[in-house]
C-alpha positions as CSV (number, residue, x, y, z in Angstrom):
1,X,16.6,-7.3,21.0
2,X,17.1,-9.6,24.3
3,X,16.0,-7.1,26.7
4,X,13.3,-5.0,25.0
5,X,11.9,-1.2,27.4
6,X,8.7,0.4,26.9
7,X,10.4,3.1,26.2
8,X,12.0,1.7,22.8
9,X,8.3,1.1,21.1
10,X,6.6,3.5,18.7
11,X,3.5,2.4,18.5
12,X,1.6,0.4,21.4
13,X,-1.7,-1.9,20.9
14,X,-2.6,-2.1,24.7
15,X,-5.3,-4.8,25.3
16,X,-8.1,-4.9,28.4
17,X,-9.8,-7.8,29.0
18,X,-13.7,-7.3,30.6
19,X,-12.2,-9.6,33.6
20,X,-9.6,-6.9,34.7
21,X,-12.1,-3.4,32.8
22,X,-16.0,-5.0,34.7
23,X,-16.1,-5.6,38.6
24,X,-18.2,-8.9,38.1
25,X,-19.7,-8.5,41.2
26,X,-21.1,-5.1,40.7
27,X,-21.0,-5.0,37.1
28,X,-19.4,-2.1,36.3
29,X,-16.2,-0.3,35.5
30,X,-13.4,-0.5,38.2
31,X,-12.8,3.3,38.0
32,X,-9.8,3.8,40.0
33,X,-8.3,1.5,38.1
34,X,-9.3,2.7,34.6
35,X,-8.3,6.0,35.7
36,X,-4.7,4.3,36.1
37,X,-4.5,3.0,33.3
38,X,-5.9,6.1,31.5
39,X,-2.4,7.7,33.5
40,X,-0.5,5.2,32.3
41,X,-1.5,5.8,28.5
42,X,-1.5,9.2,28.2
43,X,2.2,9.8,29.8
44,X,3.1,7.3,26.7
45,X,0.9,9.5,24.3
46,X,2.7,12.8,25.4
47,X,6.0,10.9,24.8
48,X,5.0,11.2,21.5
49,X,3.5,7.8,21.0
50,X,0.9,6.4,18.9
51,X,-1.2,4.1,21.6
52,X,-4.1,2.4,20.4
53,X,-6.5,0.5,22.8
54,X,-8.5,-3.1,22.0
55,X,-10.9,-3.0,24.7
56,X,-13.5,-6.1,26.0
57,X,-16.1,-5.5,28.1
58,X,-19.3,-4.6,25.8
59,X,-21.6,-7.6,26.9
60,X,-20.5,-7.5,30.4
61,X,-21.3,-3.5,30.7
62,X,-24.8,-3.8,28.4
63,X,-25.6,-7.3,30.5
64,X,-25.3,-4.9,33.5
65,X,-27.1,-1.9,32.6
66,X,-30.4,-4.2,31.0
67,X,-30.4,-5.7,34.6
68,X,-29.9,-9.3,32.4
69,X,-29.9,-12.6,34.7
70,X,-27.0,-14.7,35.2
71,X,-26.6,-17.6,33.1
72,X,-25.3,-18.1,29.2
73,X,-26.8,-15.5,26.7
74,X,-28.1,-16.6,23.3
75,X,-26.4,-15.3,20.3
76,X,-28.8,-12.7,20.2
77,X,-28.9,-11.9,23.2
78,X,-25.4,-10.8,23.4
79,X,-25.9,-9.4,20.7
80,X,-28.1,-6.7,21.7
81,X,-26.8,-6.6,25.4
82,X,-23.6,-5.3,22.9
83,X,-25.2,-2.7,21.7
84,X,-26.3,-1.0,24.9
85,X,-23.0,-2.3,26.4
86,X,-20.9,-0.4,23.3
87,X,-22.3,3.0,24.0
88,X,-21.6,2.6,27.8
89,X,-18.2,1.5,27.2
90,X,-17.2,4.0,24.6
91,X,-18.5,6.9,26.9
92,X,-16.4,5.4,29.2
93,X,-12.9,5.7,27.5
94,X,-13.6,9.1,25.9
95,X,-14.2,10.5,29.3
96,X,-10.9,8.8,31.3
97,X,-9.0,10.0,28.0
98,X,-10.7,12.9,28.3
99,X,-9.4,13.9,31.5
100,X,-5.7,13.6,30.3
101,X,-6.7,16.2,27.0
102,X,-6.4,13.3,24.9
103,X,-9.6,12.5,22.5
104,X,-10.9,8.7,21.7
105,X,-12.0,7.1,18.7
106,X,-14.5,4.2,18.7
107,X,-13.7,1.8,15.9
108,X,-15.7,-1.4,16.0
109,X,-14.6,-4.7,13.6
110,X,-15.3,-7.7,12.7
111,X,-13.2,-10.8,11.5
112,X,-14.1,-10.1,7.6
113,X,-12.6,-6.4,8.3
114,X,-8.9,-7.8,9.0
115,X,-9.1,-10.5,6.4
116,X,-11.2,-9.1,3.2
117,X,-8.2,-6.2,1.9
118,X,-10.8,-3.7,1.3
119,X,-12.3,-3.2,4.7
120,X,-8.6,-4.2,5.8
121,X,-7.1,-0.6,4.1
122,X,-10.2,1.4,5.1
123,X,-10.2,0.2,8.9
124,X,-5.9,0.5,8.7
125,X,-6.9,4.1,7.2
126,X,-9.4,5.3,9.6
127,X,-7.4,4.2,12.2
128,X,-3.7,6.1,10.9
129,X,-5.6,9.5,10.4
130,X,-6.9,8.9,14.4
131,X,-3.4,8.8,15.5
132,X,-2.3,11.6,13.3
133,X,-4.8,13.3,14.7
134,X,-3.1,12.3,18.1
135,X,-6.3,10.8,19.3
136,X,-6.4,7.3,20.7
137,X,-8.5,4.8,18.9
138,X,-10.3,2.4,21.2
139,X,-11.4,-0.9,18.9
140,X,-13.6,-3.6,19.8
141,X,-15.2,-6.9,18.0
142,X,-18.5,-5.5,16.9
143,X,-20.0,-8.1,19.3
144,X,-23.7,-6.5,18.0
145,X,-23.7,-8.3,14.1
146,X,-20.5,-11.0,14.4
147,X,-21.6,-14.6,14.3
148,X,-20.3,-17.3,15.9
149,X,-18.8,-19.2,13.1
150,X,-17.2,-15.6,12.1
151,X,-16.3,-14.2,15.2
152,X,-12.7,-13.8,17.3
153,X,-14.2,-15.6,20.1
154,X,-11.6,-13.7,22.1
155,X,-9.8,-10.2,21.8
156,X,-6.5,-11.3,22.1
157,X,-6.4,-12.6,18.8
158,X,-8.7,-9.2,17.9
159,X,-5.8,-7.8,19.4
160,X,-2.6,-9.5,17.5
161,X,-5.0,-8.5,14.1
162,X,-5.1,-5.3,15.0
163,X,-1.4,-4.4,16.1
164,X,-0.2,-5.8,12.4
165,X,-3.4,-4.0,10.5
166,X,-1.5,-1.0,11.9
167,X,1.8,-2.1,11.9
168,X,2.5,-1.6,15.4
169,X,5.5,-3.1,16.8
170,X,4.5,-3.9,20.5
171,X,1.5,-5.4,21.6
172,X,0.6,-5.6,25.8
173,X,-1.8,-8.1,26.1
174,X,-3.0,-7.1,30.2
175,X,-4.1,-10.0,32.0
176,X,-4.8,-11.5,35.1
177,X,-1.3,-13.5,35.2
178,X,1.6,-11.9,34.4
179,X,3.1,-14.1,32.0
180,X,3.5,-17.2,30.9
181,X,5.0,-20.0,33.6
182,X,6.6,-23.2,32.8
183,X,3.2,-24.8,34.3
184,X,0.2,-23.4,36.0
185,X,1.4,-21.3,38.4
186,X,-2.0,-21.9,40.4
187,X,-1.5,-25.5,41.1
188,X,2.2,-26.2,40.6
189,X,4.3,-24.4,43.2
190,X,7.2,-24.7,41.1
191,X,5.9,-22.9,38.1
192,X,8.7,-20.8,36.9
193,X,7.8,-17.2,35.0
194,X,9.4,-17.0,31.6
195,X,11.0,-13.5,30.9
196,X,11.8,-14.0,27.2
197,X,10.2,-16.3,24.3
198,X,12.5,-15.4,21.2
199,X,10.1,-18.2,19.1
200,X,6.5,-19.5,19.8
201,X,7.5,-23.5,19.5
202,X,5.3,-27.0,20.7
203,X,7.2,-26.4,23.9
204,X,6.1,-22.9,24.0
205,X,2.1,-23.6,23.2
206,X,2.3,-27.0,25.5
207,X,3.0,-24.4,28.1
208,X,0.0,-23.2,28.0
209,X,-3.3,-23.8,30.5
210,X,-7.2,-23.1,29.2
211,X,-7.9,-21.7,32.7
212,X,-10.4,-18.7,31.5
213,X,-11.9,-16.4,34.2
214,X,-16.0,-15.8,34.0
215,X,-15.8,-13.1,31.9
216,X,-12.9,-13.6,29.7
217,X,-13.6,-15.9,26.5
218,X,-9.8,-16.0,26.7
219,X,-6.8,-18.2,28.2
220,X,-3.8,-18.3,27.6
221,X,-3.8,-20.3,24.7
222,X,-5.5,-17.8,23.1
223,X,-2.2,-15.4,24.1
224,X,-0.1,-17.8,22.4
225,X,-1.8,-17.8,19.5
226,X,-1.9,-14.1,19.3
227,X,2.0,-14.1,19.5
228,X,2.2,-16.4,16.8
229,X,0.2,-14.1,14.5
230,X,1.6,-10.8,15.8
231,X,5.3,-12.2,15.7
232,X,5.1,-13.7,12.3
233,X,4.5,-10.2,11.4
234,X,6.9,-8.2,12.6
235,X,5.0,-7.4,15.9
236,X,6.8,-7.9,19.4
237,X,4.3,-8.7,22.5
238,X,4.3,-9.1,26.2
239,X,1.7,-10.6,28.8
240,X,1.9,-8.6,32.1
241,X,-0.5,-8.4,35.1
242,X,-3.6,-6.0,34.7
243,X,-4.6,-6.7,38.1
244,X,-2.4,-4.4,39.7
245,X,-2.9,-0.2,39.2
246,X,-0.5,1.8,36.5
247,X,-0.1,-1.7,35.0
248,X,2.1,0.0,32.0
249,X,4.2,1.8,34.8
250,X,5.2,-1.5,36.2
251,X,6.2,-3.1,33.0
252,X,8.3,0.3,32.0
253,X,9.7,-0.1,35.4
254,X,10.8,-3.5,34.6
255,X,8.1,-5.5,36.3
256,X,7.4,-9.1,35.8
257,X,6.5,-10.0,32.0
258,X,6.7,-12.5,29.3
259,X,8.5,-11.0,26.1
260,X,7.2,-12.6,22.6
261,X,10.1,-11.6,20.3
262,X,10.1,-11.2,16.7
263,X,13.5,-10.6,14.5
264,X,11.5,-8.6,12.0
265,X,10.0,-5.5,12.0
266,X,6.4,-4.7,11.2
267,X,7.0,-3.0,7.9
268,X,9.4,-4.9,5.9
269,X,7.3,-8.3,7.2
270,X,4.1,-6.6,6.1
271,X,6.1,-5.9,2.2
272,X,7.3,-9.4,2.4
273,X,3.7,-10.4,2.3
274,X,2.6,-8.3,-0.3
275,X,5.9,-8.8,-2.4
276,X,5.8,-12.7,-1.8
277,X,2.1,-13.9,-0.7
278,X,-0.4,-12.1,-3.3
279,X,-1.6,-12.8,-6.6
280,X,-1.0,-9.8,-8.7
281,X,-4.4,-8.3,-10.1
282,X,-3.6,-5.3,-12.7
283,X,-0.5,-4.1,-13.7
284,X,0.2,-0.1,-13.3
285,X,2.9,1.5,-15.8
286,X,4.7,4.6,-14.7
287,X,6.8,7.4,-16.7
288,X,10.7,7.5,-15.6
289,X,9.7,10.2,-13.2
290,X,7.7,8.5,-11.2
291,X,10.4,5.8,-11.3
292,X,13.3,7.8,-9.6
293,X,10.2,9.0,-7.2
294,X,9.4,5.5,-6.0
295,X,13.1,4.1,-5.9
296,X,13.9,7.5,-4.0
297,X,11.3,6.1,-1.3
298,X,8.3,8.1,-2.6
299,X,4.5,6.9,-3.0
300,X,3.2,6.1,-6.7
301,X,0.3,9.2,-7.4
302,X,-1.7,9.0,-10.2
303,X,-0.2,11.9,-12.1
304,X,3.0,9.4,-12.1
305,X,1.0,6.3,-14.0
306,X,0.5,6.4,-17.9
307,X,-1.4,3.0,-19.0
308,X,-3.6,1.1,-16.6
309,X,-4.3,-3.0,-17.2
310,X,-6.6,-5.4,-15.5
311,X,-9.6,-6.0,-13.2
312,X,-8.7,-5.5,-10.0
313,X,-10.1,-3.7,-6.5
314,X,-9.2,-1.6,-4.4
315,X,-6.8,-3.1,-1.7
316,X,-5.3,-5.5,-4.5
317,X,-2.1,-6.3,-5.3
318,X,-0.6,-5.0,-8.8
319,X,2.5,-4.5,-10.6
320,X,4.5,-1.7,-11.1
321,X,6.6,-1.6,-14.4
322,X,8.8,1.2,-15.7
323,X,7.9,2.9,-19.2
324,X,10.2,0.2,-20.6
325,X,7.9,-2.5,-19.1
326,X,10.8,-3.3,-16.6
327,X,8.9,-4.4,-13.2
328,X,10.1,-2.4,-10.8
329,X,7.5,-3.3,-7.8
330,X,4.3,-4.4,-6.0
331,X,1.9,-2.7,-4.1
332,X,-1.3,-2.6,-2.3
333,X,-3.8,-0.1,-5.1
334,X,-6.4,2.4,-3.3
335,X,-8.2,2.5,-6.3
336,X,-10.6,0.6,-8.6
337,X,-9.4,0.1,-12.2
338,X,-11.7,2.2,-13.6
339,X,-11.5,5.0,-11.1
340,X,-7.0,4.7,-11.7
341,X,-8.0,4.8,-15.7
342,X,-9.5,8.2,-14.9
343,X,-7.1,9.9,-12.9
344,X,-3.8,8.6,-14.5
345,X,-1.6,11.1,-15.1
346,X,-3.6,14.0,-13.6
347,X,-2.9,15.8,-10.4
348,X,-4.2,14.6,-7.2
349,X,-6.4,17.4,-7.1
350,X,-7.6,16.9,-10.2
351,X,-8.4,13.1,-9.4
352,X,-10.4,14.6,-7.2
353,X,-12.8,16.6,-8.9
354,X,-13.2,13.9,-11.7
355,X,-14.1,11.5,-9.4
356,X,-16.4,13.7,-7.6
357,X,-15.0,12.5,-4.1
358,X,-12.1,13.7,-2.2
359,X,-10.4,10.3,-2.2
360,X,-6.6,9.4,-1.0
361,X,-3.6,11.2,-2.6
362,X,-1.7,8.1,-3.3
363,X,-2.5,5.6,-6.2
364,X,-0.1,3.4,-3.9
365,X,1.2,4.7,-0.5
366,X,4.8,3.9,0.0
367,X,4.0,1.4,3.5
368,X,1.9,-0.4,0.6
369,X,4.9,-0.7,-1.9
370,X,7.6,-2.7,-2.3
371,X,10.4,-1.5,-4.9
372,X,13.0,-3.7,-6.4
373,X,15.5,-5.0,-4.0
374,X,13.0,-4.7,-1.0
375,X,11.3,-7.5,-2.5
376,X,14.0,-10.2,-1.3
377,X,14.3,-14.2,-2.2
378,X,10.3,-15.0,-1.8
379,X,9.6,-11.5,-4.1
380,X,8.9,-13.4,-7.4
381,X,6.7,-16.0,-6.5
């Protein structure tokens, strides 16, 4: 894709920084230009988009609203300045969504939630039932319990996490530059804007300055090291200005921008993972029906599986073998081992009422499977 449109994406991760959301100054939201961006989203969202929204600006709002001095905050200070500042803030995108007819969902994560599986699949499912509900999720770093030797430290990297949790395939990472130049553009007249970066190489990160405004824990180094993660994962990104008004206008209009390319595409890089990258824990045998179900593109449901082997979690990774113990793929299980030795080979209703919760349908949903010949070169390590 050499020259990539808004219009071609499917599903957008837009990030705001609290340097372009908070008027430092006055400490509070810059409305008219909220109210912009709000525009800008929601003619995206009735194009038929899923948009989601990784917003800063919790600290800077609650820092504001206690009336806090300037100065550095202790860690527990920001802390709780967070937890008046995430009510503020959340209030705040559900009423400039609001106004468009479009409801917001606050989801708040931490570092362990995109890199433990478990919380990984529950936040990725929280967040896919949002947008088939249409609403928009808004997501933040739950600034009130992360640690500094746990934390992002900056929501663009929040950000690349996010868009490949969800397998997004553009992330906009708003800024107050609007890409990256061949030097700072600030002190080097000749700074050239890059349109395209088709690979993130030493050239690429040597590129990039540590300049970081007040209230932005990010540079853009931390924007190169977002592409890295979200184009190793099938996840195309762009830095444009946020400083301007209808900042997603301008790039659909073909506004200045740097494009982060990737050649895959979110879903078969996120099956390339699970077929190539994780140990197997359990091992799942289906009858021939559920076979021709999964090779026909199907998810594996517990009325499918007929023998159940090994300790293993939900969010593990198993095998998948035929009734003649032929492996015909991995996947990504939403059950515990002893909740999938209940319900195997009952209906999904069923499962239900002998687990006494109203759990998920699928044993394995089909984004979470690989089958056979989708499991490529690196599928049998």
């Amino acid at each position: 894709m050499s020259n990539p449109k808004l219009s071609q994406f499917r599903r957008i991760v837009v990030k705001v920084g609290s340097s372009l959301l908070i008027d430092a100054a006055a400490g509070e939201v810059r409305a008219s230009w909220l109210a912009a961006l709000a525009a800008d989203i929601a003619k995206l969202h009735n194009e038929g988009k899923d948009v989601l929204v990784v917003s800063s600006g919790s600290i800077a709002l609650g820092r504001s609203r206690l009336k806090l001095p300037g100065g550095t905050l202790k860690l527990e200070e920001s802390q709780a300045a967070a937890a008046v500042g995430q009510i503020a803030l959340a209030r705040i995108w559900s009423e400039v969504l609001g106004d468009h007819g479009i409801g917001a969902g606050q989801i708040l994560v931490t570092l362990q939630d995109t890199e433990e599986r478990r919380r990984y699949l529950n936040a990725r499912s929280t967040i896919t039932k949002l947008l088939e509900w249409r609403a928009v999720p808004v997501i933040n770093e739950n600034d009130t319990v992360a640690t500094n030797e746990i934390r992002y430290g900056d929501n663009d990297r929040l950000a690349a996490r996010v868009a490949t949790m969800t397998s997004s395939d553009l992330l906009v990472l708003l800024s107050d530059i609007d890409g990256l130049y061949t030097a700072p553009p600030g002190t080097n007249p000749n700074a050239k804007l890059i349109p395209v970066v088709n690979a993130v190489t030493a050239d690429i990160e040597a590129m990039a300055g540590a300049a970081e405004s007040e209230l932005s824990r990010g540079g853009m180094r931390t924007k190169i090291e977002a592409a890295k993660i979200a184009t190793s994962s099938g996840t195309h990104m762009l830095i444009a200005s946020g400083k301007i008004e209808h900042p997603l206008k301008a790039i659909a209009d073909g506004g200045p921008c740097t494009w982060f390319l990737t050649p895959a595409n979110p879903v078969t890089a996120r099956k390339r993972w699970i077929a190539g990258s994780l140990e197997p824990k359990g091992t799942l045998t289906i009858d021939a029906g559920a076979v021709t179900a999964l090779r026909a593109g199907k998810s594996l449901l517990p009325a499918g599986i007929i023998r159940v082997d090994g300790q293993f979690a939900r969010g593990d990774a198993v095998v998948v073998r035929g009734p003649d113990m032929h492996e015909i793929g991995r996947g990504l299980v939403a059950y515990d081992a002893d909740d999938a030795e209940k319900i195997k080979g009952r209906s999904s209703s069923d499962a239900a009422q002998i687990l006494g919760i109203s759990g998920r349908a699928e044993m394995i949903h089909r984004d979470d499977l690989v089958v056979g010949g989708q499991r490529g070169a690196d599928g049998g390590r």
